[in-house]
TORRO-942249 format. One record per residue (C-alpha): x, y negated, z negated; residue in three letters. Coordinates in steps of 0.25 Angstrom, whole numbers, padded with zeros to 4 digits, always signed. Layout:
BEGIN
XYZALA/...
END
This chain:
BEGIN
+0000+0000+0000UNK/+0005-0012+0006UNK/+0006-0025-0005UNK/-0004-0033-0007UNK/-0002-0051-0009UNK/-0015-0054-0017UNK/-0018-0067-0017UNK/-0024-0074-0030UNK/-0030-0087-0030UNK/-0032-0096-0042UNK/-0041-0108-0043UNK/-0046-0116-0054UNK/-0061-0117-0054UNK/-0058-0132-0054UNK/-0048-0134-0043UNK/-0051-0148-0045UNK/-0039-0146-0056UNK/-0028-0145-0045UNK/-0033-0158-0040UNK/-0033-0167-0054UNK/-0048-0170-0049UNK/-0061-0165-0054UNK/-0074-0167-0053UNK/-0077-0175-0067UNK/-0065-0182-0071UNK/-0071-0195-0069UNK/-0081-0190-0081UNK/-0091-0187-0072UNK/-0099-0173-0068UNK/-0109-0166-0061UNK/-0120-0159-0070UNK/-0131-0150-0070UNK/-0144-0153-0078UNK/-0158-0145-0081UNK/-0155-0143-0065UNK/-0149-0154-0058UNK/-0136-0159-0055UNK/-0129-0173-0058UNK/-0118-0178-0053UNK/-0108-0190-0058UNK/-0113-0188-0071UNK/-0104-0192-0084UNK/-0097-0183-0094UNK/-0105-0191-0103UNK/-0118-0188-0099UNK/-0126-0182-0110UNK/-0128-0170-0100UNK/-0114-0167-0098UNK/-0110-0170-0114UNK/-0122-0156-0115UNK/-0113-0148-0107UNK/-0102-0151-0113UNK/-0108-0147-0127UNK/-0114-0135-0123UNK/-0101-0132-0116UNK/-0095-0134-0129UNK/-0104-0127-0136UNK/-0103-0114-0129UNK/-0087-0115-0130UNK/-0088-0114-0145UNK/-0100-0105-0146UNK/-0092-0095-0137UNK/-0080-0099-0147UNK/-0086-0094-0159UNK/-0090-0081-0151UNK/-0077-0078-0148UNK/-0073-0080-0163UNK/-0084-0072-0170UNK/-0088-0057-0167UNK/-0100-0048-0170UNK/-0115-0053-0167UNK/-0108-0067-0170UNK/-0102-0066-0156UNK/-0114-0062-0151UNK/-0122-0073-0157UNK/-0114-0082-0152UNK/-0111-0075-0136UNK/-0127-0078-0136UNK/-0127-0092-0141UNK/-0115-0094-0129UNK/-0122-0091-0119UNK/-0137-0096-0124UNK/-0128-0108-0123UNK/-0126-0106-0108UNK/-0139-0104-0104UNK/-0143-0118-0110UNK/-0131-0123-0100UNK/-0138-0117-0089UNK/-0151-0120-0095UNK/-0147-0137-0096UNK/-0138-0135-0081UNK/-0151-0129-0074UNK/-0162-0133-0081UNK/-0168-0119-0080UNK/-0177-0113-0092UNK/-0171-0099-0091UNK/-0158-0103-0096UNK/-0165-0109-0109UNK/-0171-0096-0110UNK/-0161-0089-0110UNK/-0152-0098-0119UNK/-0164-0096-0128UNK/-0163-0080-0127UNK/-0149-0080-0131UNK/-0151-0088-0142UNK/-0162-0080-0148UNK/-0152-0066-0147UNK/-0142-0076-0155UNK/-0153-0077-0165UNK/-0157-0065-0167UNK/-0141-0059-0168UNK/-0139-0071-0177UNK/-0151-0067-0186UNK/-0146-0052-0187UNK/-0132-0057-0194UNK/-0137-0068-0203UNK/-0133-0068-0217UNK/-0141-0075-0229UNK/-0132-0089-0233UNK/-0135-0101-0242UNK/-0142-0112-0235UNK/-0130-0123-0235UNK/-0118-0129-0226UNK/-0112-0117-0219UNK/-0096-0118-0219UNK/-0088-0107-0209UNK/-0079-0098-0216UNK/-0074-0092-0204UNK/-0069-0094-0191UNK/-0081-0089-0183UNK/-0090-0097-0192UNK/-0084-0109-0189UNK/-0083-0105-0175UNK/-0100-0103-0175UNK/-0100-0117-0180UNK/-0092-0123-0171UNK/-0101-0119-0160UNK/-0113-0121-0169UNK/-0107-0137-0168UNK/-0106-0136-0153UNK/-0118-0131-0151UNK/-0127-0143-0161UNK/-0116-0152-0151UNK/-0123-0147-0139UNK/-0136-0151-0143UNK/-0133-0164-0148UNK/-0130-0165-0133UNK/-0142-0158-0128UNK/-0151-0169-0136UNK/-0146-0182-0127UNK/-0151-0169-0115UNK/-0165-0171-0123UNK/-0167-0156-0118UNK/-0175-0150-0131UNK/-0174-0135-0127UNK/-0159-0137-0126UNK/-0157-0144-0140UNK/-0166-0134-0145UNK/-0158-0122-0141UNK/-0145-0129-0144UNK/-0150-0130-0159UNK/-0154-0117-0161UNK/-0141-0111-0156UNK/-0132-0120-0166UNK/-0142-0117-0177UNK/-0139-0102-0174UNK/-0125-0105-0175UNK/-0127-0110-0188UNK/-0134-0097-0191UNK/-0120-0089-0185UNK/-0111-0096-0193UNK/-0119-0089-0205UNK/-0115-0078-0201UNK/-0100-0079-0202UNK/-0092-0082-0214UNK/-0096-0094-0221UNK/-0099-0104-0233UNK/-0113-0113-0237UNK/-0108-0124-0243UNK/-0120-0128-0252UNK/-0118-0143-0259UNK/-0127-0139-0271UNK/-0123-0129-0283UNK/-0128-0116-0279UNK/-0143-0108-0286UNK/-0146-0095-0288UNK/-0151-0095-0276UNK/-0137-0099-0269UNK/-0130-0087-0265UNK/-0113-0090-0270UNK/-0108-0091-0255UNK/-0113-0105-0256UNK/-0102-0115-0258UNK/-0103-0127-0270UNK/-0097-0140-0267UNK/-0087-0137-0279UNK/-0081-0128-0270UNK/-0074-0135-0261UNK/-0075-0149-0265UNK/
END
């Protein structure tokens, strides 16, 4: 068998790179909202500032996947891509995407539900690296619907609420403290924290 050349071509998926040139670096883009396209729109436009949370958001809930295991990851895998579907769901406008976004949220609830341990209504403070992880995605989440409210687009803002509430929920379910400013009763378990503790 004879030798073979085999050629191999590399491209970046921006060639625009190699020419110091891109579309957008006079702060202005091209967009795609509930089904229509926009062009010359500003970086600051409160449209592009909502993808830019969401894309946020979706970095450090897949973050904190990658740092937990169990039905942790899983929670959070779904929350990931319920996530996406509300990008689709703002970039097409189509009520399918909600729906699904909606689906996978509700398998996110119930495996939550399943793994949820009693704690002391207080202040929750992370005592581990994948707790403080689900709160930082928790954080970037709430950020994405601060951005969704200047959208005025209720069922986003709703959804966007629910998932970083569930969060909270998650974080529960990892190591961690209740800080609680008042002595503790009888009826407050000892995992809950006094002020004279750390102050």
């Amino acid at each position: 068998m004879k030798n073979q050349v085999i050629r191999v071509y590399v491209s970046f998926m921006k060639p625009c790179l190699l020419r110091f040139l891109c579309p957008g670096d006079g702060g202005d883009t091209t967009v795609m909202y509930m089904g229509r396209l926009y062009s010359g729109v500003s970086k600051d436009d409160p449209i592009v500032k909502f993808y830019g949370s969401l894309d946020a958001a979706m970095v450090y809930v897949n973050k904190a996947a990658l740092l937990v295991g169990g039905k942790q990851r899983r929670v959070l895998r779904l929350l990931l891509f319920s996530l996406m579907h509300l990008g689709f769901y703002i970039n097409t406008g189509q009520e399918r995407h909600l729906e699904r976004a909606h689906e996978l949220y509700c398998r996110a609830l119930k495996e939550t539900f399943s793994i949820i341990r009693d704690s002391v209504p207080g202040w929750v403070i992370c005592e581990s690296a994948e707790c403080a992880a689900i709160d930082e995605a928790r954080i970037w989440v709430r950020w994405a619907e601060r951005r969704a409210i200047a959208l005025n687009n209720m069922p986003l803002i709703k959804h966007l609420n629910l998932i970083s509430n569930l969060l909270f929920e998650l974080m529960r379910t990892t190591p961690h403290m209740v800080y609680v400013p008042t002595r503790p009763t009888q009826d407050t378990p000892n995992v809950a924290l006094q002020e004279s503790t750390y102050l």
